[in-house]
C-alpha positions as CSV (number, residue, x, y, z in Angstrom):
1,X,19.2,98.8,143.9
2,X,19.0,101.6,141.1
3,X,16.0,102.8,141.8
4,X,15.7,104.4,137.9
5,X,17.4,101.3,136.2
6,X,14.1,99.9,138.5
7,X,11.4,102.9,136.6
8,X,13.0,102.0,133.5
9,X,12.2,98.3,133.9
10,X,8.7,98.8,135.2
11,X,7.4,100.8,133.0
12,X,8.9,99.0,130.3
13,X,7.3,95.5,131.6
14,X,4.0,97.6,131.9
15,X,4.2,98.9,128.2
16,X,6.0,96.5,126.1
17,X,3.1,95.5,123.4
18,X,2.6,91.6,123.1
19,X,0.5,90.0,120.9
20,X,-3.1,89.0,120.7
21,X,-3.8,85.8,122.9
22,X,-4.5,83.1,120.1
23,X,-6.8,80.2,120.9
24,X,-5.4,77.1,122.8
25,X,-6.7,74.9,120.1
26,X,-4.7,77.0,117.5
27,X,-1.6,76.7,119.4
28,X,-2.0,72.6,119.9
29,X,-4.9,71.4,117.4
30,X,-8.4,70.6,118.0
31,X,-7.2,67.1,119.3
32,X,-4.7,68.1,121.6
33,X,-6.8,70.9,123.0
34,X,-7.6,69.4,126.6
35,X,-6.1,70.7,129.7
36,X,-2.6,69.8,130.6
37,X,-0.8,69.7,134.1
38,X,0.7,72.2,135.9
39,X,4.6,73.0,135.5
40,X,5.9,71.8,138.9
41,X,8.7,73.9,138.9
42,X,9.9,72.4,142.3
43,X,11.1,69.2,140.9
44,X,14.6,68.6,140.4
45,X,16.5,68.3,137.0
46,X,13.9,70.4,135.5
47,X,13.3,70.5,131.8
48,X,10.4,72.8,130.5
49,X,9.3,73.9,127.0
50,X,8.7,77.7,126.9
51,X,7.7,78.1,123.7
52,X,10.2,77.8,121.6
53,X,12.8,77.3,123.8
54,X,13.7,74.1,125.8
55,X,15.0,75.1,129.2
56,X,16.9,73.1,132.2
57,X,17.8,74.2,135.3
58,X,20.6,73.3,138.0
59,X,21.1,73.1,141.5
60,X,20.5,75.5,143.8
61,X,17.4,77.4,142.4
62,X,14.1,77.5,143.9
63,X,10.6,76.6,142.6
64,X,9.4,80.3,142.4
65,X,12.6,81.7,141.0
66,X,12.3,79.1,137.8
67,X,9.0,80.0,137.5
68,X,10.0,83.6,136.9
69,X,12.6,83.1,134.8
70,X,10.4,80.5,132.5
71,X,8.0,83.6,132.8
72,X,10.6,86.3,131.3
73,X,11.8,83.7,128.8
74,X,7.9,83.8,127.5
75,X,7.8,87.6,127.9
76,X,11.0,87.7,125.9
77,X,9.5,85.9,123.4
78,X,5.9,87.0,122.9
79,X,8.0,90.8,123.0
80,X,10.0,89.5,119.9
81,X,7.3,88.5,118.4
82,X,5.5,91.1,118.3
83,X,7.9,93.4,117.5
84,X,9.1,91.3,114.2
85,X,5.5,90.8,113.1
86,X,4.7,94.5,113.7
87,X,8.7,95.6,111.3
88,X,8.2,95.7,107.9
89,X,11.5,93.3,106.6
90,X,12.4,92.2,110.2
91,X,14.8,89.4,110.3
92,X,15.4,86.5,112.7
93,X,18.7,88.2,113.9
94,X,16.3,91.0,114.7
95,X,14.1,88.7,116.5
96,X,16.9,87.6,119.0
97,X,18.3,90.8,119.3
98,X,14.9,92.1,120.3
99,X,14.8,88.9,122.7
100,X,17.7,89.5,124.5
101,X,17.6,92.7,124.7
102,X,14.2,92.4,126.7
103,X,16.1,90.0,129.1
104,X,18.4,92.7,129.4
105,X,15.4,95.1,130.4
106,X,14.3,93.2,133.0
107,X,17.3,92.2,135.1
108,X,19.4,89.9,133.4
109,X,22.9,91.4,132.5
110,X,24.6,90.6,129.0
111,X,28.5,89.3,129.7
112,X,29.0,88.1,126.6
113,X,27.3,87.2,122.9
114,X,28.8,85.6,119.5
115,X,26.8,84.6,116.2
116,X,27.6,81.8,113.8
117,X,26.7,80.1,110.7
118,X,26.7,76.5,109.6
119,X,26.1,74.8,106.1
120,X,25.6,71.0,107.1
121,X,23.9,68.8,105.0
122,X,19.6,67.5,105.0
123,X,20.1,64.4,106.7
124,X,18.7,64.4,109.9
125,X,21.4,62.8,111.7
126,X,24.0,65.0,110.5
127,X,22.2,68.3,111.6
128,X,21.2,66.6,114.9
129,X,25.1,66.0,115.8
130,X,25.8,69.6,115.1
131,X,23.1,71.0,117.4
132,X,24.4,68.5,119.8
133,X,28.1,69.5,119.4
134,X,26.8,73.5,119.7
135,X,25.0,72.9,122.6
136,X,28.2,71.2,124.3
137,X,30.3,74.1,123.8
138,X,27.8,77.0,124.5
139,X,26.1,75.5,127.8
140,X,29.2,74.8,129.2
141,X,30.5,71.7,131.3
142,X,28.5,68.3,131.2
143,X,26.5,69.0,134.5
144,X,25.1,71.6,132.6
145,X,24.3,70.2,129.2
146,X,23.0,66.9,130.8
147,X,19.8,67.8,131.1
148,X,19.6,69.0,127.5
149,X,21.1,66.1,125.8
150,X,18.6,63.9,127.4
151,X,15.9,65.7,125.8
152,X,17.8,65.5,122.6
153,X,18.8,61.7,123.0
154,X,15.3,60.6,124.0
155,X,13.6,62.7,121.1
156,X,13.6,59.4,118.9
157,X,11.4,57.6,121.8
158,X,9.2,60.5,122.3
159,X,5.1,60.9,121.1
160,X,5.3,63.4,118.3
161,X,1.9,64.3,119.2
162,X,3.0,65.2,123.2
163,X,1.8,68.6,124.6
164,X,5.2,70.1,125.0
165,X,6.7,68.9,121.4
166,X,3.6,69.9,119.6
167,X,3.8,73.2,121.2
168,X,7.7,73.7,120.9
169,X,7.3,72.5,117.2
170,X,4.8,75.0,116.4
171,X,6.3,77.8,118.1
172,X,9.5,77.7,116.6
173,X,8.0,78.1,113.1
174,X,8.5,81.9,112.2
175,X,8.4,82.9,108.6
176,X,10.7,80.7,106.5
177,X,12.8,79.5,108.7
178,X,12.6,77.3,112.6
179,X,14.0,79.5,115.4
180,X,14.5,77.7,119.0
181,X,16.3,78.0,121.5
182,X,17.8,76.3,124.4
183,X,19.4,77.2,127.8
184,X,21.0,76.2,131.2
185,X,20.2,78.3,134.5
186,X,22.5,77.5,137.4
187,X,23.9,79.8,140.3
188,X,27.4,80.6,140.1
189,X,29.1,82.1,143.2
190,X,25.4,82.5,144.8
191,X,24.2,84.9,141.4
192,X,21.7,83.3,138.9
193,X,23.2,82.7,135.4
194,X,22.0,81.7,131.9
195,X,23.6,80.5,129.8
196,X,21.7,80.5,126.3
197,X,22.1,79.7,122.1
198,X,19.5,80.1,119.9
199,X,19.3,78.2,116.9
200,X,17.8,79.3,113.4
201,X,17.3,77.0,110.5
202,X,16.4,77.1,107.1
203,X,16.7,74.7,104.4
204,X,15.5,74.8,100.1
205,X,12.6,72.8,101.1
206,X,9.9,72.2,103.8
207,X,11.7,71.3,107.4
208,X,9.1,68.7,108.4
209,X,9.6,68.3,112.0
210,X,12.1,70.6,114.0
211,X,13.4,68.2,116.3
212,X,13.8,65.2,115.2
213,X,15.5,67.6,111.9
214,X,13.4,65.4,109.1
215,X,14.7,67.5,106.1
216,X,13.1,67.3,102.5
217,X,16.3,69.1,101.1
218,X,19.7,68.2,100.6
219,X,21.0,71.5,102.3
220,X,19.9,73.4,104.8
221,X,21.7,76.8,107.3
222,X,22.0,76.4,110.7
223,X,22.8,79.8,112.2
224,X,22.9,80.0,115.8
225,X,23.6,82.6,118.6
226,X,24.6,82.2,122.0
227,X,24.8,84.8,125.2
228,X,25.6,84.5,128.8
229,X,23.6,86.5,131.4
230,X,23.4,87.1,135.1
231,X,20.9,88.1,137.0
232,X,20.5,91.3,138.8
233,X,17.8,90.0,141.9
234,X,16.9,93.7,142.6
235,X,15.2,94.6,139.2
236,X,14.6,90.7,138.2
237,X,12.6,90.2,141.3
238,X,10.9,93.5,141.6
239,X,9.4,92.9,137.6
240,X,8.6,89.1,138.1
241,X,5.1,89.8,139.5
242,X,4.4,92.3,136.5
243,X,5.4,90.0,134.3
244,X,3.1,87.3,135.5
245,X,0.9,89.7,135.5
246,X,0.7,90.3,132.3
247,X,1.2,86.7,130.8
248,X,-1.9,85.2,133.0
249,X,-2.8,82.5,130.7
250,X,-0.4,82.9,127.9
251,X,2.0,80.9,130.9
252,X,-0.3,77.7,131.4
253,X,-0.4,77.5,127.8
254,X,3.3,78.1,126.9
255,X,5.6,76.5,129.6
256,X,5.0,73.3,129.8
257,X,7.6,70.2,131.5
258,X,9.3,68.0,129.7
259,X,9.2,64.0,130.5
260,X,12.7,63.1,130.8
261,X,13.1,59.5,129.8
């Protein structure tokens, strides 16, 4: 292990400013304000809702080690955030790049990124089959987008007032536009991997519901960004606990499983 690469990520784990801890009730609403279950992280074909990001999770990774990477996905997160609402004319491209470059500071290795831009047209299930189409091609073969495209196909028959939708709808609202992400973890030749695209859009009008893409206009930009990652285990593992550390609550409130159906 590097043992400065190692400082370098400490101290920036220790530092990094996030923001202030808002209410549960002002994350969920008043009525959906009760206490909800515990991520069990070691069930298989996990799905989870971190925020604004719905992430799945293959074979051959333990419970604790997808609860520390759903932890630095929050940490990326709340470190964007802050970081865009703190930057006078900050941008959502500046919000990713300020994501993954966190993931970058705590053990996870860029291999590769690309950004893209769509026009497609208000009607929901014309934005719906591109995000399904973009989510194909960046999270790779179907093993690895099956999880995903359950959520996705099973949104339709889903409670629009459940825990982890109301909390991944209200997340991804960020200025004028929705930002969310999604991603696939697997293990490829025994190394930890994501594989990631994050999805901004923005239509003329109001966006009334992010994932089931009810549009009041007739247009609407669907931008979208997608990296690869691997893992380096000596940092990632070393800054997990200070990263729990300094989430406490912020990770039973913001990571939360996802029923499949």
């Amino acid at each position: 292990m590097d043992q400065e690469n190692l400082s370098i990520s400490t101290e920036f784990v220790r530092d990094a400013a996030l923001p202030e801890m808002a209410p549960k009730r002002a994350v969920f609403g008043a009525e959906d304000a009760e206490e909800t279950p515990p991520t069990d992280f070691s069930a298989p074909d996990l799905a989870v809702t971190v925020g604004s990001q719905i992430a799945s999770f293959g074979e051959g990774l333990d419970a604790p080690i997808k609860e520390n990477i759903s932890n630095g996905f929050l940490f990326a997160q709340q470190v964007a955030d802050k970081k865009v609402q703190d930057t006078n004319g900050a941008t959502s491209e500046d919000w990713y790049n300020s994501y993954v470059d966190t993931l970058s500071r705590i053990g996870w290795n860029r291999e590769n990124q690309s950004h893209s831009l769509k026009i497609v047209s208000g009607l929901s299930s014309d934005v719906h089959i591109v995000i399904k189409l973009i989510v194909t091609a960046a999270l790779g073969p179907a093993s690895a987008t099956a999880t995903v495209l359950t959520v996705l196909e099973g949104l339709q028959n889903m409670n629009e007032a459940s825990p982890w939708l109301t909390l991944f709808s209200k997340s991804s609202q960020r200025a004028t536009a929705n930002q969310f992400q999604m991603s696939h973890t697997y293990v490829e030749a025994g190394v930890p991997r994501i594989s990631l695209v994050a999805f901004e859009l923005t239509a003329e009008r109001q966006i009334t519901q992010v994932l089931f893409f009810k549009l009041s206009s007739d247009s609407a930009q669907l931008s979208h960004f997608e990296t690869k990652m691997a893992v380096d285990d000596g940092i990632f593992s070393a800054v997990a606990p200070i990263i729990a550390d300094r989430l406490q609550e912020r990770s039973k409130e913001f990571i939360l499983s996802i029923p499949l159906l």
